[in-house]
C-alpha positions as CSV (number, residue, x, y, z in Angstrom):
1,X,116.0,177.4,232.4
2,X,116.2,173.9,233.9
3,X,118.8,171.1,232.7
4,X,116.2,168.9,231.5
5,X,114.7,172.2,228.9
6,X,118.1,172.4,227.5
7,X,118.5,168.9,227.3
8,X,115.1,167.7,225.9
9,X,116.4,171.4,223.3
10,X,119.0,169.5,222.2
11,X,117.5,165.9,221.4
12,X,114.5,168.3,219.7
13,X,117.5,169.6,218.0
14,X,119.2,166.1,217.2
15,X,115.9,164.6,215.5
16,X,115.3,167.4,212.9
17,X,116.6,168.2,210.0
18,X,119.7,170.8,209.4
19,X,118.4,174.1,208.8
20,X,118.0,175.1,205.0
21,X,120.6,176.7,203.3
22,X,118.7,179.8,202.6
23,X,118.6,179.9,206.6
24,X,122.1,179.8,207.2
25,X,122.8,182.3,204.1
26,X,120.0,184.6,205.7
27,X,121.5,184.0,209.9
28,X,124.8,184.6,208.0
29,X,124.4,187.3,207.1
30,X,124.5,189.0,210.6
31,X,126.7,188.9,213.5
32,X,126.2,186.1,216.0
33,X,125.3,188.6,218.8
34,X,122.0,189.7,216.7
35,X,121.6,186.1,216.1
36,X,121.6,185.7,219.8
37,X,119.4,188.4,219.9
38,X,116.7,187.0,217.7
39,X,117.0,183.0,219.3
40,X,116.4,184.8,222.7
41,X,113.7,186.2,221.2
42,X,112.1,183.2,220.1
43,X,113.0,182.6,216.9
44,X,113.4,178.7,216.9
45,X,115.4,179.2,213.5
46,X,118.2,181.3,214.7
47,X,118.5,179.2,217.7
48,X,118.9,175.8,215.6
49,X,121.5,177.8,213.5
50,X,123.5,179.5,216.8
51,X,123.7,174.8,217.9
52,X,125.3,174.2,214.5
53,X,127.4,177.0,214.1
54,X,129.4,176.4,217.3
55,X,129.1,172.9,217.5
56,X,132.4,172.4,216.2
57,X,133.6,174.4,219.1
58,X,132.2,171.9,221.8
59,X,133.8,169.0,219.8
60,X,136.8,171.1,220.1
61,X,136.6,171.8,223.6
62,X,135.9,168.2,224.2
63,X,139.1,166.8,223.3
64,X,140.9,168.6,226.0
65,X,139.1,165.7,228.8
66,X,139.8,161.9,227.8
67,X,137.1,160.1,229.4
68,X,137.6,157.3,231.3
69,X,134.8,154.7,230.6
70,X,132.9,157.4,228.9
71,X,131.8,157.2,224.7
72,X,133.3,160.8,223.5
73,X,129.1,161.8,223.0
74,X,128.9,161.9,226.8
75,X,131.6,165.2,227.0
76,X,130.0,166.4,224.0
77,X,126.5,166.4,225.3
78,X,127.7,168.1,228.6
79,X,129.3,170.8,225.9
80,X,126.1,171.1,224.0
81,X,124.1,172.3,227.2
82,X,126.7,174.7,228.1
83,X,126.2,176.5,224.4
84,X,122.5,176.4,225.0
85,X,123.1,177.9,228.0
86,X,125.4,180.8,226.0
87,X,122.6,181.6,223.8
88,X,119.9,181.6,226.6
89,X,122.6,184.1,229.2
90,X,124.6,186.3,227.1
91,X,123.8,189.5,227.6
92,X,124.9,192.0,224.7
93,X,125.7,194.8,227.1
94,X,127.8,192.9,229.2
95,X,129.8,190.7,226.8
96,X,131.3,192.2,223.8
97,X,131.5,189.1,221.8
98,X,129.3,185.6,221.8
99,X,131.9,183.5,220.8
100,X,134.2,184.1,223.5
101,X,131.1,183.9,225.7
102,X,130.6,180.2,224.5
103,X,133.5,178.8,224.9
104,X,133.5,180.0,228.5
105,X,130.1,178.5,228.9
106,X,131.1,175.3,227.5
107,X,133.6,174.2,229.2
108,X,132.1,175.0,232.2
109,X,129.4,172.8,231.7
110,X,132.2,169.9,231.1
111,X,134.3,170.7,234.0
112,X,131.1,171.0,236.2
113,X,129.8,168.0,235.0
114,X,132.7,165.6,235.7
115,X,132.9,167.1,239.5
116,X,129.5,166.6,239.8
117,X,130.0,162.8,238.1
118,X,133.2,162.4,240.9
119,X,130.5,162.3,243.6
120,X,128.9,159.5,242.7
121,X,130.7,156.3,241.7
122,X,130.3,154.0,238.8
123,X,129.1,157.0,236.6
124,X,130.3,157.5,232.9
125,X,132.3,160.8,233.6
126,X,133.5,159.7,237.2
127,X,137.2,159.8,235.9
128,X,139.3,162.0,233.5
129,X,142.7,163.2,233.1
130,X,142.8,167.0,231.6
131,X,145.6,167.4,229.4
132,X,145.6,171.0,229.8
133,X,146.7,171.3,233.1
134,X,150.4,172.7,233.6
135,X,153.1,170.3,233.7
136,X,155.3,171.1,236.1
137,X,153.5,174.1,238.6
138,X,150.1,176.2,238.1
139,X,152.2,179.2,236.9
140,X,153.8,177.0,234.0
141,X,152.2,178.0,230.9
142,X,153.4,174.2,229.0
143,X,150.3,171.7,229.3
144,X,150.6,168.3,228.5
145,X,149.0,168.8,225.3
146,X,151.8,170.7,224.5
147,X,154.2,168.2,225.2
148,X,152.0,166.3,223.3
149,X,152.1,167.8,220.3
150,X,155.8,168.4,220.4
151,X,156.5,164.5,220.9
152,X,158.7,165.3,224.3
153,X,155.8,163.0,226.6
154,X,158.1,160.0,224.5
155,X,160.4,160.5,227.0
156,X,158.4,160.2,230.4
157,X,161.7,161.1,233.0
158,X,161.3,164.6,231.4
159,X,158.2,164.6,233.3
160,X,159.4,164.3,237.0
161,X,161.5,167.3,237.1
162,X,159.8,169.9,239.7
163,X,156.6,167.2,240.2
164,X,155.4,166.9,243.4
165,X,151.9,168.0,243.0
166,X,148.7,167.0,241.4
167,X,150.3,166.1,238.1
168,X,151.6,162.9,239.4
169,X,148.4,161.4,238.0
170,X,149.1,162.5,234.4
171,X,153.0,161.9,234.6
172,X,152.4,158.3,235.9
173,X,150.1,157.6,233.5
174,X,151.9,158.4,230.8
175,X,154.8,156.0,231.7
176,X,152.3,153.7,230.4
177,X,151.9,154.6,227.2
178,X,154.1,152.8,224.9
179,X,155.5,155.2,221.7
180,X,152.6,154.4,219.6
181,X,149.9,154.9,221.7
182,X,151.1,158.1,222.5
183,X,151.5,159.4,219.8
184,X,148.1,158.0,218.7
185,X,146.6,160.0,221.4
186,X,148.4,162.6,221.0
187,X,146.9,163.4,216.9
188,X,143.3,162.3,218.7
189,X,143.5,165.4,220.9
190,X,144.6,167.4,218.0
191,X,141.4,166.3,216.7
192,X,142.6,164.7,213.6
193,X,139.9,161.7,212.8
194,X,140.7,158.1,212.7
195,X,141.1,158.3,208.8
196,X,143.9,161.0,209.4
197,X,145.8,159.1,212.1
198,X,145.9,155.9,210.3
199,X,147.4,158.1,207.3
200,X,149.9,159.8,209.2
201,X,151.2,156.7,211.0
202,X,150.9,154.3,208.3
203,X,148.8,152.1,209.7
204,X,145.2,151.2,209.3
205,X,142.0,152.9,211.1
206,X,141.7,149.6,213.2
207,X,144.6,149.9,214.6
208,X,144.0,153.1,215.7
209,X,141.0,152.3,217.1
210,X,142.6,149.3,219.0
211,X,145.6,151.9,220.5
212,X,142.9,154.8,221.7
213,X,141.1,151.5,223.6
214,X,143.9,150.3,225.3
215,X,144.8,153.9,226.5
216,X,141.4,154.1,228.2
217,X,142.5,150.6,230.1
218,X,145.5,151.6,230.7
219,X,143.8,155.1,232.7
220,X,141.2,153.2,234.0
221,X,143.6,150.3,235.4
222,X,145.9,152.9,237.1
223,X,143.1,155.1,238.9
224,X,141.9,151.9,240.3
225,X,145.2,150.3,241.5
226,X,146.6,153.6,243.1
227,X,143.1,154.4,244.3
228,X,143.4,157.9,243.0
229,X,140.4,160.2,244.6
230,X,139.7,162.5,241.4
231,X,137.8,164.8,243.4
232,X,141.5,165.8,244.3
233,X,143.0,166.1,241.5
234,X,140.7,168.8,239.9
């Protein structure tokens, strides 16, 4: 099915109403791969139910690409298509469970997506650093959202050790992050909301707000002055 289908599927999608309860209760009471089953059959219904259901799951996915110049909807979007693209290509036989098959799908669509956006500048997804790339070789199973998460990234010399490779891009940039805006970013791609980082750092939602901007300069300043090809980093 062509891009514009799935795309035109989702704004459809994005304009009506959610589905009745009594449709999710009925939907939920089978297994997404019948679900599947019935949306690739036609059944508008299951297929508006299969888009809610895993949407979470691209706003998951999403989080793992911070967008340089890019609204967070942009990813998101890219994500939706792949899922519309799981329901439309899974094939029962072949793949013993949908939700595995989605996620696949998904972030597919995002990674294909920003390499197609690389090609052409001045477009919204024409940079991105992916914080789930290994930190210190491709056989290294520690990402950057580990280090993340485990508050090590505060200290950016831990990041040189073994670097000579593509990850010079995400070890330089984070020598730019002061303390708070790392940690800032590092909640956001935890996925906790504004609400819940303001909580946990004492500070209010505006401030927040203010530290996620400046991180999104601070990429989009550094990929300009080192004149970083991204097509090369991928």
């Amino acid at each position: 099915m062509d891009r514009s289908v799935a795309e035109n599927k989702i704004e459809e999608g994005k304009g009506a109403a959610q589905a009745p309860e009594s449709s999710t209760i009925r939907f939920g009471a089978f297994k997404d791969e019948d679900v599947v089953t019935m949306a690739q059959q036609g059944n508008a219904q299951a297929e508006e139910y299969l888009m809610d259901k895993f949407k979470p799951l691209v706003k998951a996915r999403s989080r793992a690409y911070f967008l340089i110049g890019a609204d967070s909807e942009d990813i998101i979007q890219e994500g939706m298509i792949g899922l519309y693209k799981a329901v439309r290509d899974f094939n029962v036989e072949r793949n013993t469970s949908f939700c595995g098959f989605a996620e696949l799908c998904v972030n597919r669509q995002m990674i294909t997506a920003i390499k197609a956006a690389t090609r052409y500048k001045h477009q919204p997804l024409n940079s991105y650093i992916s914080l789930n790339k290994p930190v210190f070789d491709d056989d290294s199973d520690q990402t950057y959202i580990d280090l993340l998460q485990e508050g090590e990234l505060l200290n950016p010399e831990a990041l040189f050790i073994g670097q000579e490779n593509k990850d010079f891009i995400e070890s330089q940039m984070v020598k730019n992050l002061s303390g708070f805006e790392t940690k800032v970013l590092a909640l956001y791609l935890q996925g906790r909301s504004y609400f819940e980082i303001a909580k946990s750092l004492k500070k209010n939602e505006k401030s927040i707000d203010n530290a996620l901007q400046r991180v999104k300069k601070k990429m989009e300043r550094f990929l300009e002055q080192n004149s970083i090809d991204e097509t090369k980093t991928m």
